[in-house]
N, CA and C of each residue as an Amber inpcrd file, in Angstrom:
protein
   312
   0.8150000  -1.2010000   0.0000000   0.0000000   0.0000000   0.0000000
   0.8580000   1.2640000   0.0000000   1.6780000   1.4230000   0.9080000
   3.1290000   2.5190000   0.8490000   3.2970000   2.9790000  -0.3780000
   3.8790000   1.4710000  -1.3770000   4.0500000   2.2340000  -2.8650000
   3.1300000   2.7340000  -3.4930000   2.3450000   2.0440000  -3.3760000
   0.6850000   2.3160000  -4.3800000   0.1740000   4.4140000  -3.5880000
   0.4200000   4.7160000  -2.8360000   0.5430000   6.0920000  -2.0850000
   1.4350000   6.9980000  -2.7670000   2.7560000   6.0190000  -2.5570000
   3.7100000   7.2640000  -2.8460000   3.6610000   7.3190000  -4.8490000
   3.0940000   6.7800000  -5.0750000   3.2150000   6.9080000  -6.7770000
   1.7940000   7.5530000  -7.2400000   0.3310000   7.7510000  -5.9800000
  -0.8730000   8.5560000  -6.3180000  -0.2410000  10.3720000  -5.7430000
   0.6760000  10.3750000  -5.0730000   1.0120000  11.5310000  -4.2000000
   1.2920000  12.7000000  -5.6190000   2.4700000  12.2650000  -6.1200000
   2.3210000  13.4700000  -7.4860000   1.1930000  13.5160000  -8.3580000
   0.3130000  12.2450000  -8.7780000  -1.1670000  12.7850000  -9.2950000
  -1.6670000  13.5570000  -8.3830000  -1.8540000  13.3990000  -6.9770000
  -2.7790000  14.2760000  -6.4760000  -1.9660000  15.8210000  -6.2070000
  -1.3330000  15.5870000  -6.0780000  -0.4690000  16.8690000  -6.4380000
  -0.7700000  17.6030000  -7.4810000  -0.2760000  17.3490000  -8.5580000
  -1.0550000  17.5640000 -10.1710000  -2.7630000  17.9770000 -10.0110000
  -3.3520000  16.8700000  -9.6970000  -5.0340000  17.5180000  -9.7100000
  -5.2930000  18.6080000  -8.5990000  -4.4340000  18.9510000  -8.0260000
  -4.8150000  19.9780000  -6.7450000  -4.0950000  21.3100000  -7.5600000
  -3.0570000  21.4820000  -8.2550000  -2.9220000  22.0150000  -8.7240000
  -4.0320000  22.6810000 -10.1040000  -4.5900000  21.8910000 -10.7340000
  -5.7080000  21.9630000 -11.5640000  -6.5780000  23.5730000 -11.3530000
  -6.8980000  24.3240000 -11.8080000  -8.0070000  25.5730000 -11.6390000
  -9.3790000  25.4420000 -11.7490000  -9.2470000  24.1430000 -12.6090000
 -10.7880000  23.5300000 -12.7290000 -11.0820000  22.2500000 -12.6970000
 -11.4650000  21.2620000 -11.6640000 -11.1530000  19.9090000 -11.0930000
 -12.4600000  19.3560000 -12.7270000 -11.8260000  18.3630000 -12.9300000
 -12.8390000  17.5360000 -13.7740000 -14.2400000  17.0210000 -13.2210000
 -14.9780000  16.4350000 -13.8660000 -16.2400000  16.5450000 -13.3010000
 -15.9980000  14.4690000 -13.2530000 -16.7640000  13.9790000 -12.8320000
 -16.5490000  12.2970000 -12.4850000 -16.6910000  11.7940000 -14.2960000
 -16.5750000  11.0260000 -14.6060000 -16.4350000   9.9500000 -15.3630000
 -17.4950000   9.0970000 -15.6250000 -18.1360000   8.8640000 -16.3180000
 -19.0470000   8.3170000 -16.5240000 -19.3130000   6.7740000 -15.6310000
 -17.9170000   5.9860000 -15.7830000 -17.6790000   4.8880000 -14.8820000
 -18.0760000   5.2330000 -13.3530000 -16.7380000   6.1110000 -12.6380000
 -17.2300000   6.9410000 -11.6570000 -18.8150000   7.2500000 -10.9530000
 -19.0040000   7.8920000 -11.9340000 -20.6200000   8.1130000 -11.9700000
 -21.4770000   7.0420000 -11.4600000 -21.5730000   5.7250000 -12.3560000
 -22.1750000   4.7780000 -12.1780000 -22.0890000   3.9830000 -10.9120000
 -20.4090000   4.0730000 -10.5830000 -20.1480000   3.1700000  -9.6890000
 -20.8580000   4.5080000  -8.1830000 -20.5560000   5.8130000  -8.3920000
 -21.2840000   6.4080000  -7.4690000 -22.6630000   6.6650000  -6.6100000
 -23.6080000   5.9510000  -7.8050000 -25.3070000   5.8860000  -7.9440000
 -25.0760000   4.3880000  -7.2490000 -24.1420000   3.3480000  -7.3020000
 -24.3290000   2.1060000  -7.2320000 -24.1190000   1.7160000  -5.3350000
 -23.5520000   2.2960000  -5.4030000 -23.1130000   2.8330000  -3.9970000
 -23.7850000   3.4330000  -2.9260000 -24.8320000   4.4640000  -3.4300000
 -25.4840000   5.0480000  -2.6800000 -26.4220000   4.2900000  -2.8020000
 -26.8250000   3.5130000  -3.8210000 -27.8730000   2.7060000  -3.7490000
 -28.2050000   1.8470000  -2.3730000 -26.6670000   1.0170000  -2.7700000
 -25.8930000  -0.0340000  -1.8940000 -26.2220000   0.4990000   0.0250000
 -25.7120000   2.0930000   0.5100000 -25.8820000   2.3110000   1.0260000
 -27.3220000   2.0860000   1.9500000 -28.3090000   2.5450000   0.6280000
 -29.4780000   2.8570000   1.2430000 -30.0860000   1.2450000   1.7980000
 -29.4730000   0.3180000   0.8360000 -30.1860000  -0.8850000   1.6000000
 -29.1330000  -1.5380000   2.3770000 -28.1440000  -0.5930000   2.6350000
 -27.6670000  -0.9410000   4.3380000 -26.5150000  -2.4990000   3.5300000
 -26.4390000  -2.3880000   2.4380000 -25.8360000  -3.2450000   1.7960000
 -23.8840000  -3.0230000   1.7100000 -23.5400000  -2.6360000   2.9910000
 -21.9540000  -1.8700000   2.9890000 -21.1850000  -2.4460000   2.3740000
 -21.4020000  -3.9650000   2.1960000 -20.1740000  -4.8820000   1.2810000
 -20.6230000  -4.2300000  -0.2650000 -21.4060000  -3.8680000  -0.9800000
 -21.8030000  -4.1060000  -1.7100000 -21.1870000  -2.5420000  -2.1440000
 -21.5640000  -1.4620000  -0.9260000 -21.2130000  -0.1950000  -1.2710000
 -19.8990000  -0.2360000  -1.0940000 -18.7370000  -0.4670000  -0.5410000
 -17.4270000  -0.7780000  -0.4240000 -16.8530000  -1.3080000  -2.1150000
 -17.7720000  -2.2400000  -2.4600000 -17.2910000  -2.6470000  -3.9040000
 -17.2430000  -1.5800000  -4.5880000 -18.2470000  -0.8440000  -4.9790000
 -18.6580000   0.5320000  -5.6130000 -17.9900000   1.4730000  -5.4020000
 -17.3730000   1.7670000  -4.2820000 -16.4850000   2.9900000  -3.8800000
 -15.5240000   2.6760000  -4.5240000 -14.6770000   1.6570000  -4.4770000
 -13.7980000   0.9630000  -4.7210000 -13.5700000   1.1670000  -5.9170000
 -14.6040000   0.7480000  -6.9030000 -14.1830000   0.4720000  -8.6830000
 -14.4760000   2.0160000  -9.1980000 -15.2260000   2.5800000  -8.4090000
 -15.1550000   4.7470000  -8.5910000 -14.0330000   5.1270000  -8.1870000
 -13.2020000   4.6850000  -7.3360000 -11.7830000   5.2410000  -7.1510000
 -11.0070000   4.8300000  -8.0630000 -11.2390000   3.4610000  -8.5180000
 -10.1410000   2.9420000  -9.4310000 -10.4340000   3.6920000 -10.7200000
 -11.3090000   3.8940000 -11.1550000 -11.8240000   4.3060000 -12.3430000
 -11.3460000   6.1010000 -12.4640000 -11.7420000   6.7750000 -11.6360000
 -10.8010000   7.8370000 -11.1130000 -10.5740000   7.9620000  -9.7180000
  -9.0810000   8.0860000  -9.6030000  -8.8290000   7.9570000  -8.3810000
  -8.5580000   9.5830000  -7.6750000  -8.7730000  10.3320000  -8.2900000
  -9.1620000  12.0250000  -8.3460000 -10.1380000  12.1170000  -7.9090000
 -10.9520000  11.0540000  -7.4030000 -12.0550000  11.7200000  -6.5070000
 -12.4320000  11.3310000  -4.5810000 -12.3360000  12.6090000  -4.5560000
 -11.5290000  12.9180000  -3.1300000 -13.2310000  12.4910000  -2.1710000
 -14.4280000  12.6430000  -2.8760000 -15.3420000  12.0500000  -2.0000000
 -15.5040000  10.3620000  -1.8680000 -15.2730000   9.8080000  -3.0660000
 -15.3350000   8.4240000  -3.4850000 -14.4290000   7.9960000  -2.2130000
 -13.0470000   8.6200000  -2.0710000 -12.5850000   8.0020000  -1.0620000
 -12.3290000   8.7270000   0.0980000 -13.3410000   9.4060000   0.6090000
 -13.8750000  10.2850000   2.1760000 -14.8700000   9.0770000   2.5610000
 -15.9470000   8.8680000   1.4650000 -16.8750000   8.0170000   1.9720000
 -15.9440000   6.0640000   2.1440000 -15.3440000   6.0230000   1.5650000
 -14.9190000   4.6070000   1.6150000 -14.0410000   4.6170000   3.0080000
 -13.4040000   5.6280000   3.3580000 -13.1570000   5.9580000   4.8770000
 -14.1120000   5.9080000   5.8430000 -15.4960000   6.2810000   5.7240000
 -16.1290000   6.4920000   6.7110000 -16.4170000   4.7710000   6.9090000
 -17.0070000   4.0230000   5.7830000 -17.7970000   3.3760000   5.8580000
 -16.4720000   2.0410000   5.9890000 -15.3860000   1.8410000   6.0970000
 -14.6410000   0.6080000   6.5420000 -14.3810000   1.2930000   7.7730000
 -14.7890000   2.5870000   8.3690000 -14.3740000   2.5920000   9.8700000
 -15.5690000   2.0900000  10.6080000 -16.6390000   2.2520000   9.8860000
 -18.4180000   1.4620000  10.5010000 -17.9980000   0.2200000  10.3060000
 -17.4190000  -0.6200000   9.7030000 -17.2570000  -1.7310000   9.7590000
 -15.8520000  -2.2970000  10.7310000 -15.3230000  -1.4880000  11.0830000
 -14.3470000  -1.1400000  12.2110000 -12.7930000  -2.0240000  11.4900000
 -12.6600000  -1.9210000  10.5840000 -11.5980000  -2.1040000   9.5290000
 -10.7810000  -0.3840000   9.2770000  -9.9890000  -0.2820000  10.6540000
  -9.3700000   1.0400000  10.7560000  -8.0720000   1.4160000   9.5930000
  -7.7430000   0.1110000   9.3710000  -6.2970000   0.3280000   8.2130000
  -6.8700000   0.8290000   7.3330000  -8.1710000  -0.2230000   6.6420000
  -8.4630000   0.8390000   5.5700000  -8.6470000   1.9400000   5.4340000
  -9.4960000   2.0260000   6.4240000 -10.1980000   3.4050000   7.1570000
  -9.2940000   4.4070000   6.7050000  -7.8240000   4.3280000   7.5350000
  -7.0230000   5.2360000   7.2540000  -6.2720000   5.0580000   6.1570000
  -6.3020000   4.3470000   5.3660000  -5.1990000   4.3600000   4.3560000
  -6.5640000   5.2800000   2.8370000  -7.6380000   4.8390000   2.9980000
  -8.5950000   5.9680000   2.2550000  -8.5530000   7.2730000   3.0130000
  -8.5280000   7.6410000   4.4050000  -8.7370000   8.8680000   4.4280000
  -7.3470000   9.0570000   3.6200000  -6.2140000   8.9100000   4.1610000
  -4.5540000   9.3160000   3.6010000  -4.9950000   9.8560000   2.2140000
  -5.7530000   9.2310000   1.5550000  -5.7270000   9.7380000  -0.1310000
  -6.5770000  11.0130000  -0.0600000  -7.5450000  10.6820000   0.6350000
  -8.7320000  11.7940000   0.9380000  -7.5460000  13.0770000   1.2110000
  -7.5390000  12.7570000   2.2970000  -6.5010000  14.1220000   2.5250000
  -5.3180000  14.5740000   1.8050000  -4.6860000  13.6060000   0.6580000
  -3.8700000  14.1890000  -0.0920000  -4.5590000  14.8320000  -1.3620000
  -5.5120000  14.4020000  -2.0270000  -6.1010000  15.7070000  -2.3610000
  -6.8870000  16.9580000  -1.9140000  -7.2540000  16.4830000  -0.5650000
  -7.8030000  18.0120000  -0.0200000  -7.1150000  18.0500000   1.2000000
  -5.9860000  18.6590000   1.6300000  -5.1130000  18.9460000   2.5490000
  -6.2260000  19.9320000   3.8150000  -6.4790000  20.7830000   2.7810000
  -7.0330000  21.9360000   3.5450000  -8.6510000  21.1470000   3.9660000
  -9.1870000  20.3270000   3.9240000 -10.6430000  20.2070000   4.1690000
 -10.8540000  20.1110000   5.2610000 -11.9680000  20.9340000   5.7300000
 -12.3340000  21.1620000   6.8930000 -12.8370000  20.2860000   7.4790000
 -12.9560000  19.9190000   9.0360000 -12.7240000  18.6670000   9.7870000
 -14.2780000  18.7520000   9.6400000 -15.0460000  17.5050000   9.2040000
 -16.2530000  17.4210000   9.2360000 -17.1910000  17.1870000  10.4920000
 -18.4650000  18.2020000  10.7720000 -19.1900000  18.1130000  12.0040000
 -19.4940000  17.0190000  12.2820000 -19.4110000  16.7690000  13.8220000
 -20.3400000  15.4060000  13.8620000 -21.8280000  15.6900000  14.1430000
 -22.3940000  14.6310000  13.3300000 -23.9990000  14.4800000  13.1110000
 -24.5810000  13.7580000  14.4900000 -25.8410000  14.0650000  14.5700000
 -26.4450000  13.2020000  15.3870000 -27.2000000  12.0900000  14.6060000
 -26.8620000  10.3720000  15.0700000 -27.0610000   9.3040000  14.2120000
 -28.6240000   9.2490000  14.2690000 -28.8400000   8.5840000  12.8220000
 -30.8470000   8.8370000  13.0570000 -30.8670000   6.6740000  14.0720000
């Protein structure tokens, strides 16, 4: 995982540099709808897959892997947890620490 980091670090470098971030990918896209789907029926293996093949597909997207952080730390799988935020935060350095919600 180390290498697979240190060889996304100058892409995300590069896309942070960008003035106008690209918009998702059609793949992206799909795998994003598939996901939230996944979500809604509480289906996390299923949404984990989906996050997964939206990152691979572009890995420039800094929510695809915020949410794949949240949701292997609900499943209490902390490596991943942190090895998606790590990307999360190398394209958005500056993002502001998100509120905590009250759970429904």
């Amino acid at each position: 995982m180390a290498a697979a980091f240190r060889e996304f670090q100058p892409k995300a470098a590069a896309w942070r540099a960008l003035p106008a971030k690209p918009p998702l990918s059609p793949e992206a896209e799909r795998q994003r709808i598939l996901a939230e789907n996944a979500i809604q029926e509480k289906d996390f293996a299923a949404a984990i897959e989906h996050y997964e093949s939206g990152v691979e597909a572009q890995p420039m997207w800094p929510a695809g892997w915020y949410n794949l952080a949240l949701i292997y730390a609900e499943q209490n799988n902390y490596a991943d947890a942190a090895d998606r935020m790590k990307h999360y935060l190398e394209l958005l350095p500056d993002a502001p620490t998100p509120t905590t919600r009250a759970r429904k």
